[in-house]
FITOR-68918 format. One line per field, with one value per residue (C-alpha): residue in one letter; x negated, y negated, z. Coordinates in Angstrom, 2 decimals. Layout:
! FITOR-68918
code	[A|...]
xx	[X|...]
yy	[Y|...]
zz	[Z|...]
END
This chain:
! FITOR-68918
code	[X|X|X|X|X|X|X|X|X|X|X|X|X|X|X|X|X|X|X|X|X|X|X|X|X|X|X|X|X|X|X|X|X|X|X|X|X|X|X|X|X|X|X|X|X|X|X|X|X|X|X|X|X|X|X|X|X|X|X|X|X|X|X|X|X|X|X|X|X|X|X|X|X|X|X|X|X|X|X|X|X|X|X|X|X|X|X|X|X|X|X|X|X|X|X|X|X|X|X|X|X|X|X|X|X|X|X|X|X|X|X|X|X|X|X|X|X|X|X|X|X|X|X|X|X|X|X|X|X|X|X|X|X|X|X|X|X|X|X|X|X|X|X|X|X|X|X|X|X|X|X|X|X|X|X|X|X|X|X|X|X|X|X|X|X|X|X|X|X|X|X|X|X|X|X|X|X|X|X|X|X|X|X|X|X|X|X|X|X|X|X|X|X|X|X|X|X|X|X|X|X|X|X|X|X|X|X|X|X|X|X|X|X|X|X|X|X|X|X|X|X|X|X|X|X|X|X|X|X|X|X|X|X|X|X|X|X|X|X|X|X|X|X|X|X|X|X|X|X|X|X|X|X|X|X|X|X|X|X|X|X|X|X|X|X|X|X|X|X|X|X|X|X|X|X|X|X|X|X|X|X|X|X|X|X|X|X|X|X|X|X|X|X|X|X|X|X|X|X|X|X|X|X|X|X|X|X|X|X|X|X|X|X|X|X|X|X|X|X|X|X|X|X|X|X|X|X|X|X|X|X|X|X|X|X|X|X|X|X|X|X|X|X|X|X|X|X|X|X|X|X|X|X|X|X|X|X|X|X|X|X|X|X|X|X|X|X|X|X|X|X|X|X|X|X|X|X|X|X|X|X|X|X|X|X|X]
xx	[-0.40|-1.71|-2.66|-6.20|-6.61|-5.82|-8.54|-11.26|-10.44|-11.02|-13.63|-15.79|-15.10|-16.03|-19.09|-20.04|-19.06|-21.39|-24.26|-23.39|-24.03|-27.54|-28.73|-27.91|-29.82|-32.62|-33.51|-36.06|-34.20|-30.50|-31.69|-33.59|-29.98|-28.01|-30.21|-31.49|-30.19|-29.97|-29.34|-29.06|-28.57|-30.18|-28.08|-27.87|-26.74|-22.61|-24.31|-26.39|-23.36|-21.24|-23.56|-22.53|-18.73|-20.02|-21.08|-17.65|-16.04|-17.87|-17.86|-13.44|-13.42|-15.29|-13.17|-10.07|-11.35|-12.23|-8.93|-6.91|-8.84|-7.41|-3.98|-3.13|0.06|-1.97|-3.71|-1.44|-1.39|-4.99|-5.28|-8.36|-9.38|-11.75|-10.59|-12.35|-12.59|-15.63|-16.96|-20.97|-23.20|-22.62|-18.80|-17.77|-14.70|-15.35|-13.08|-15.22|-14.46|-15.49|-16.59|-15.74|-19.97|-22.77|-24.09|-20.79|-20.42|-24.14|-22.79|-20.34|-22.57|-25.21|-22.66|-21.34|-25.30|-26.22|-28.16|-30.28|-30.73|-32.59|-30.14|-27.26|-28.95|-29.45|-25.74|-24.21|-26.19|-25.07|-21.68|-22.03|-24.23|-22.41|-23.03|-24.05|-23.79|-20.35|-19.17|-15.27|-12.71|-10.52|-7.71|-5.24|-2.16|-0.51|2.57|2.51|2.57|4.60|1.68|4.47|5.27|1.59|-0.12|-4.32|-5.68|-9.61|-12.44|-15.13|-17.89|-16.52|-18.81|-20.32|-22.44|-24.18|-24.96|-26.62|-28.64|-30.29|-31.33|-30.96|-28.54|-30.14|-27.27|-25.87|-25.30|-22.38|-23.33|-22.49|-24.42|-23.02|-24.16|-26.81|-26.62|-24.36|-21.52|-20.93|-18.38|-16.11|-12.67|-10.01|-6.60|-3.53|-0.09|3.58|5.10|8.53|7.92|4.72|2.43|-0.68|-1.17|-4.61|-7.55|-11.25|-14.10|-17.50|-20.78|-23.31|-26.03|-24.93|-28.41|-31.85|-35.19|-38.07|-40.17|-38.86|-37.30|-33.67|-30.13|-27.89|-24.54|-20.98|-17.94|-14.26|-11.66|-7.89|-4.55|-0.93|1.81|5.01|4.02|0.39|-2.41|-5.88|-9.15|-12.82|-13.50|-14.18|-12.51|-14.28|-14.03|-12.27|-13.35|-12.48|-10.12|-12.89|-14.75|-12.36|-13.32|-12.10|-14.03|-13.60|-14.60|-16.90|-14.10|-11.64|-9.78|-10.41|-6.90|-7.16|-10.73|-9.51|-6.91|-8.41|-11.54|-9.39|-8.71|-11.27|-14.69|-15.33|-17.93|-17.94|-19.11|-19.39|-17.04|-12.84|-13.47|-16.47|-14.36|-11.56|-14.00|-15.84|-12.20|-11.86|-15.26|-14.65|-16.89|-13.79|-10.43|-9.23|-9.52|-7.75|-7.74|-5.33|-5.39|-5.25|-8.24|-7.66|-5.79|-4.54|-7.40|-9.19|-7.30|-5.39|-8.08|-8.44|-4.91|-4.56|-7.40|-5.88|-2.45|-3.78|-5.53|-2.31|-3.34|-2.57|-2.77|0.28|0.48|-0.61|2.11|5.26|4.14|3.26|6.93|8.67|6.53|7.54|11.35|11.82|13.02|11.39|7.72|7.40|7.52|5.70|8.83|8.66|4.34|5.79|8.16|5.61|3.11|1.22|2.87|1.03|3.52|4.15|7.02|8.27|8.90|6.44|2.86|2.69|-0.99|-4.25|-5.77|-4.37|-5.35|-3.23|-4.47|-2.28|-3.33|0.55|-0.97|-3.13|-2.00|-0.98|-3.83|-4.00|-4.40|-6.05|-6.29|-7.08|-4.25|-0.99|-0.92|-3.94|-1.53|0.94|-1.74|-3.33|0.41|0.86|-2.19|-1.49|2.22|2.70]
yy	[-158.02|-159.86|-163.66|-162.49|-159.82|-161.94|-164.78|-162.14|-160.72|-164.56|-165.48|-162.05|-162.76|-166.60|-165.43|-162.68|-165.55|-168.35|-165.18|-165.29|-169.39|-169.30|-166.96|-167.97|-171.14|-169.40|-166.52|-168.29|-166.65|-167.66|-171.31|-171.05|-170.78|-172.57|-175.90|-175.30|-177.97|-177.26|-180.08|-180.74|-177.56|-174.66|-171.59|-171.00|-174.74|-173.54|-170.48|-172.42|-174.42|-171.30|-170.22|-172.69|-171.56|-168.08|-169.06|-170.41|-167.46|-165.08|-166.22|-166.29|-163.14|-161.60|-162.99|-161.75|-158.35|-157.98|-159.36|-157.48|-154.43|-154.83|-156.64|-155.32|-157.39|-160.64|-159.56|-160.99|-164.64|-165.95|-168.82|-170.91|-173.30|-171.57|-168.16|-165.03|-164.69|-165.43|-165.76|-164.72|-166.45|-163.08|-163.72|-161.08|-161.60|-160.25|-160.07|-161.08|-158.90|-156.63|-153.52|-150.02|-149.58|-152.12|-150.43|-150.88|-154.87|-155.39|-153.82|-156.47|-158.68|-158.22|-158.46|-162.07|-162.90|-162.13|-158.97|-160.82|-157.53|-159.48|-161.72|-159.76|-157.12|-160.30|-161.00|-157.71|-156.72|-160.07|-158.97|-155.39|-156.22|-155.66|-158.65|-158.43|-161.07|-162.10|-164.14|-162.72|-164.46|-162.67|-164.48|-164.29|-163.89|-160.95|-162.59|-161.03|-162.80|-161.37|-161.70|-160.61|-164.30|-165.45|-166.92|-168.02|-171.11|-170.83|-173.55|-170.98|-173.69|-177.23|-180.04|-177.95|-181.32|-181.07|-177.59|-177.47|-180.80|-179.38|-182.21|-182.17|-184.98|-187.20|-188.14|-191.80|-192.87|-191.17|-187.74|-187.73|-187.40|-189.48|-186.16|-183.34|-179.36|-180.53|-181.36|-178.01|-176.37|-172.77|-173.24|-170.46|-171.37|-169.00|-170.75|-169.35|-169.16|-169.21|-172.73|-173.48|-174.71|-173.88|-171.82|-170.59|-172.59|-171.26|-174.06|-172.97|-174.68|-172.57|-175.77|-177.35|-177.60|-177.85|-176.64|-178.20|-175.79|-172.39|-174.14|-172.83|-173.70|-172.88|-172.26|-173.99|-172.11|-173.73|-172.33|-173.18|-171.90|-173.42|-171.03|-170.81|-171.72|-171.19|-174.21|-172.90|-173.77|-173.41|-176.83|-178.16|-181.22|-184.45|-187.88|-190.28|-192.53|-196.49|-198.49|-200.84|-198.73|-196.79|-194.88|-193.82|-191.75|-192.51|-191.64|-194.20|-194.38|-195.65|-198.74|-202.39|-202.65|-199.55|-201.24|-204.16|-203.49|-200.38|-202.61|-205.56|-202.56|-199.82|-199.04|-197.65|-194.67|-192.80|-188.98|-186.65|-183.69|-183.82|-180.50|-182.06|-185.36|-183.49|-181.84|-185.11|-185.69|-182.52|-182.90|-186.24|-187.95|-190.30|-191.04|-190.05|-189.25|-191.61|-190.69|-193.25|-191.21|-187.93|-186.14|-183.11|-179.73|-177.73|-175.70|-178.45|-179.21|-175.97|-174.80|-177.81|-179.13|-175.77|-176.71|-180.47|-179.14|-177.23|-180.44|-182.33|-184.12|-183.40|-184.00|-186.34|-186.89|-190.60|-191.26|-190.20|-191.85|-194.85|-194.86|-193.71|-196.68|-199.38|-197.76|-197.99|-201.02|-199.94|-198.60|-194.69|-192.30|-188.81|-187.44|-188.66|-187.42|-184.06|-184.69|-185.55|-183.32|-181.59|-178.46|-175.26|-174.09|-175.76|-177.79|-175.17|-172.66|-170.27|-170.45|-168.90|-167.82|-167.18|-170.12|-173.32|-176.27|-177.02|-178.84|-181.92|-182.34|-181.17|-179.41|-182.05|-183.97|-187.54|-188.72|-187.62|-188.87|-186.45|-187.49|-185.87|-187.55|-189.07|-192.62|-193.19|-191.83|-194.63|-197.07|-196.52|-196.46|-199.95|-201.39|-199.85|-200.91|-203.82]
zz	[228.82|232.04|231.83|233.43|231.02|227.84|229.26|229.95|226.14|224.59|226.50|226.07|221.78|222.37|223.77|220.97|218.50|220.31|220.04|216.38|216.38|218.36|216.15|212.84|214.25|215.50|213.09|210.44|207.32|208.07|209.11|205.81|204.07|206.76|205.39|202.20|199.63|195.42|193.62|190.13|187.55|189.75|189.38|193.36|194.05|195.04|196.88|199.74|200.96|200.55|202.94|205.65|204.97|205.31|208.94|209.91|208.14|209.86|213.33|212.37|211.22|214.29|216.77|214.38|214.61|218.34|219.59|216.97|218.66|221.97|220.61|217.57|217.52|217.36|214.75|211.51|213.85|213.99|212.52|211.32|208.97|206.38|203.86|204.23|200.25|198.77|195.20|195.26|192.66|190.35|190.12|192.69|194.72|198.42|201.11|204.68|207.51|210.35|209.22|211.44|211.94|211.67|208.30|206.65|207.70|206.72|202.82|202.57|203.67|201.61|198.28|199.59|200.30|196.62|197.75|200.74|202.47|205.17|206.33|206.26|208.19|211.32|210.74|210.87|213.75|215.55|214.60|216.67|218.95|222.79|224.49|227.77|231.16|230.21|233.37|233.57|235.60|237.96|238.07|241.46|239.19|237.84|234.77|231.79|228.42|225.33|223.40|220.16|220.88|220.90|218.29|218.26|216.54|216.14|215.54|214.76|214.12|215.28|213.78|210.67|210.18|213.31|213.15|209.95|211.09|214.10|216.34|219.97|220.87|223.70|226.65|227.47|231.05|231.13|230.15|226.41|223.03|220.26|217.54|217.59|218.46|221.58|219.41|218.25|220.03|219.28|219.61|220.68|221.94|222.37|221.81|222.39|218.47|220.26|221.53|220.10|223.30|224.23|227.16|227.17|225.82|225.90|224.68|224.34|223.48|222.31|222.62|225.80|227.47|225.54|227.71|226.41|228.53|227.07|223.40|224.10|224.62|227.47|226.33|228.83|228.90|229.95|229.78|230.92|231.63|231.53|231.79|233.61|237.24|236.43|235.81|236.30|234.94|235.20|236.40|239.55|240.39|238.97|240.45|238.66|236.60|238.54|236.20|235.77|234.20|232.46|228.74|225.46|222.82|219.25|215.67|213.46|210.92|213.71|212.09|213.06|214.81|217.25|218.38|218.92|220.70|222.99|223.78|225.80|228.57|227.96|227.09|223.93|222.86|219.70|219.60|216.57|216.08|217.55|219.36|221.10|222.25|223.39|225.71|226.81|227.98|229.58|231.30|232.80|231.09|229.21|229.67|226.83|222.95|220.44|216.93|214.43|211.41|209.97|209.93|213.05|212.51|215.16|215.34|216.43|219.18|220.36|222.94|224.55|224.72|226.90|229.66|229.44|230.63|233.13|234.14|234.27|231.07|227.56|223.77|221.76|218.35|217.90|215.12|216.98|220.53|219.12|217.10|220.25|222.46|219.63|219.86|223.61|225.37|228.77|229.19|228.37|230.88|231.87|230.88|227.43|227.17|227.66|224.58|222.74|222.88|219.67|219.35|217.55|215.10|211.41|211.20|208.85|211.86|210.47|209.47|205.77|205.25|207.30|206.10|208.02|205.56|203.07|199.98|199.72|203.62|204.93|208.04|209.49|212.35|212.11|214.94|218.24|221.98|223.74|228.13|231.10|233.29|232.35|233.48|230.97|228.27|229.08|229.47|226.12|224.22|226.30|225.05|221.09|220.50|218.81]
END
């Protein structure tokens, strides 16, 4: 299958799933469920934040189903974080999934939803609905990927948190919300299982750009590809950032050392969600991305790392490039980034089941430095090695 035709297939499912986001945000019954809290001994209390999984789930599931359509080898390797089995308040076991016609999805449906004919009618329909004004890409190159090789990691819903909350995120000087509906971002990235690196990232936010005139969101597609000979992406070339100026994005629960230690060369920001800093990096509004600890899974970072390649950036596991800058005698080199870059299949050699996270927390990464151009990379490890 043709690199062009794989990117038009992922980014037409990215756009049905971001439908599938705006709505369950807009239509007053499934925001009704989306927020609603039960505390204390109500009956329901499991089934309103099952409803939030149900969300993620569903979103997964769809873009399972319409890729599987077209690639029906690819099927058995999409990846995400959340199962597609659900318990309903009754004590029925359903399995989530795309039905063959709208009627039979909004059945299901209305079994995991506890018989809320309503709101699985909105969702089903959300499902099947075609969606229209899809931007494709035709792309001036004509290699074909072994998509038997190929493997998808998936973010369906990328910083649950700010999604349920709702607010509209107001931008700093340099373009970037710290949290709200901006945040939220769908993830899809297509690895190679035979070597396990990304080669074609698609990043979508469904809330990108609030109107206060007309009350709705504009939604920003980008997409990337690095394969073979081939780096392409959406993006038009940004300026970069003087060293003077230059920034990282963090988490609140970064430790006291990495601060310290990041702030005597570089600003520092912090931003909600790892999906949503990885794209601040590809967007040129940081430098980079520098996570310390484990708390990001692949499918957090697969789509991205993608459109950072094709940028001439990257993503390296924090752990191991920090071990291999405390090892070396001499500085690191670009050579040694491309060593050290996340790669998309378990260390096992095989990823067992459909669902990614493991309980004992085996299949998260240990930290991550996610930057748009190499010689940040080695400035960053200069700055963190002790």
């Amino acid at each position: 299958m043709q690199v062009s035709e794989i990117l038009n297939l992922l980014l037409k499912v990215a756009s049905k799933a971001a439908q599938i986001a705006i709505i369950i945000r807009k239509e007053k019954p499934l925001v009704e469920l989306l927020i609603q809290e039960k505390t204390g001994i109500e009956k329901n209390c499991r089934f309103f934040h099952d409803f939030k999984t149900l969300a993620d789930v569903l979103i997964q599931e769809t873009v399972r189903h319409y890729i599987s359509e077209k690639v029906p080898n690819i099927g058995a390797h999409i990846y995400g974080e959340e199962s597609n089995q659900f318990t309903n308040v009754v004590g029925d076991s359903v399995i989530v999934k795309v039905c063959d016609t709208c009627e039979e999805t909004q059945g299901l449906l209305s079994k995991v939803l506890n018989g809320n004919i309503e709101a699985a009618e909105l969702l089903a329909k959300a499902v099947h609905k075609n969606v229209n004004n899809i931007s494709l890409v035709d792309v001036a190159c004509d290699v074909d990927v072994d998509t038997s090789d190929c493997g998808i990691w998936i973010d369906p819903i990328d910083s649950t948190g700010q999604y349920i909350k709702g607010s509209t995120g107001v931008k700093d000087e340099y373009g970037m919300v710290v949290d709200g509906l901006q945040c939220v971002a769908i993830l899809i990235g297509m690895f190679q299982k035979s070597t396990g690196k990304p080669i074609i990232g698609v990043s979508v936010q469904p809330f990108a750009e609030y109107c206060k005139e007309t009350n709705d969101w504009s939604s920003q597609t980008v997409w990337g590809i690095c394969y073979k000979d081939i780096k392409l992406t959406s993006l038009q070339p940004v300026q970069d950032i003087p060293s003077e100026e230059a920034r990282i994005v963090l988490s609140n629960s970064e430790s006291e050392h990495v601060l310290d230690a990041l702030s005597s060369k570089f600003r520092l920001l912090y931003a909600s969600g790892a999906g949503y800093k990885i794209l601040a990096t590809v967007l040129g509004l940081a430098n980079a991305y520098v996570l310390s600890h484990r708390s990001v899974y692949r499918w957090d970072c697969c789509a991205g790392h993608a459109i950072l390649l094709a940028l001439g950036g990257g993503i390296i596991s924090y752990k191991h490039a920090l071990e291999a800058a405390n090892k070396s005698e001499s500085a690191l080199t670009e050579e040694d980034l491309i060593k050290l870059q996340v790669n998309y299949v378990s260390l096992g050699g095989a990823i067992s089941n459909r669902r990614a996270s493991i309980s004992d927390g085996t299949e998260s990464l240990p930290g991550i430095i996610a930057y748009r151009c190499n010689s940040d990379a080695l400035k960053i490890l200069d700055v963190l090695k002790t």
